[in-house]
N, C-alpha and C positions, 0 to 999 in steps of 0.2 A: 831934305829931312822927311822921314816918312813917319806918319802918322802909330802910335803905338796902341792899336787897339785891345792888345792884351792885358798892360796893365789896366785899363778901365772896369773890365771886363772881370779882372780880379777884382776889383775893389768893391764892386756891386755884388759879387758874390760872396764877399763878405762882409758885406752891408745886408744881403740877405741870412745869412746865419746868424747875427747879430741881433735880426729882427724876431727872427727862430729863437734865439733863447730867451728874449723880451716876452716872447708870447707864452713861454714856459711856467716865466716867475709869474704873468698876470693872470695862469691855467692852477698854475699852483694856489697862490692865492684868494682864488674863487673860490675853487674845491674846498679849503680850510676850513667854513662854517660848518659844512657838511657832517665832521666829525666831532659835531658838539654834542656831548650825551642830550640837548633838549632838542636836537635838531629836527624840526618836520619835512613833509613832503616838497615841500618849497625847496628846501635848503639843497637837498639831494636832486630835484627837479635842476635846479641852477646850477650845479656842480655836474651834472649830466650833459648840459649844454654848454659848461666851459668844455670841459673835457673835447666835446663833440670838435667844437670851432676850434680847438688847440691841434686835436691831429687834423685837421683841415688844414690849416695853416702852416704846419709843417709839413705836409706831404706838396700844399703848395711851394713852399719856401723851396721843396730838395729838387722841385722839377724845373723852376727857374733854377734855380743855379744849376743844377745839370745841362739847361741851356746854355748858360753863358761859358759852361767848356770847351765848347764847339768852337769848331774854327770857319768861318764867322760865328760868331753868336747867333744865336736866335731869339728873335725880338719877342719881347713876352706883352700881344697886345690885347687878350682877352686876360690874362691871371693879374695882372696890375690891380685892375676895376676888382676884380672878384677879390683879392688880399684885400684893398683898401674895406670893401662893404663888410668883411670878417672884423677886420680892424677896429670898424666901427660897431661891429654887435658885438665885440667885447668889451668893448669900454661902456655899451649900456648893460651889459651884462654885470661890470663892475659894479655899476650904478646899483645895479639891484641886491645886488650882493652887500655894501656899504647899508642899504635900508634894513635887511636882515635882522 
């Protein structure tokens, strides 16, 4: 039996588009306060910086999965670390956005 390392290798890159459209709805919904007629410079400061980590995040997402169409794969062993620390400045980006 020989090992099938394509399917995997799909599954992860669609584990990463997945996570690409997750980053989408939580870019979107940053952005939102921003278009409040009372909105100040905060509001728009933070919708700057979702935006920012959103196409970050995606152009990470397309370069991993562009890796893993390769035959072998290629191991994605600095963009792991660097998505997850976006990950995480989004979700205190959330944060800040919810105090708004």
């Amino acid at each position: 039996m020989t090992p099938d390392s394509g399917a995997a290798a799909e599954r992860t890159r669609l584990a990463w588009r997945r996570t690409g459209l997750s980053a989408t709805a939580v870019a979107l919904l940053a952005v939102r306060p921003a278009f409040r007629p009372q909105a100040g410079v905060l509001a728009w400061l933070v919708a700057a910086l979702a935006m920012a980590g959103w196409v970050t995040m995606i152009a990470l997402a397309y370069r991993r999965s562009y890796g893993l169409r390769r035959r072998p794969p290629r191991p994605g062993r600095r963009l792991i670390p660097v998505y997850a620390l976006l990950a995480a400045a989004m979700a205190v980006l959330g944060g800040l956005v919810v105090m708004l």
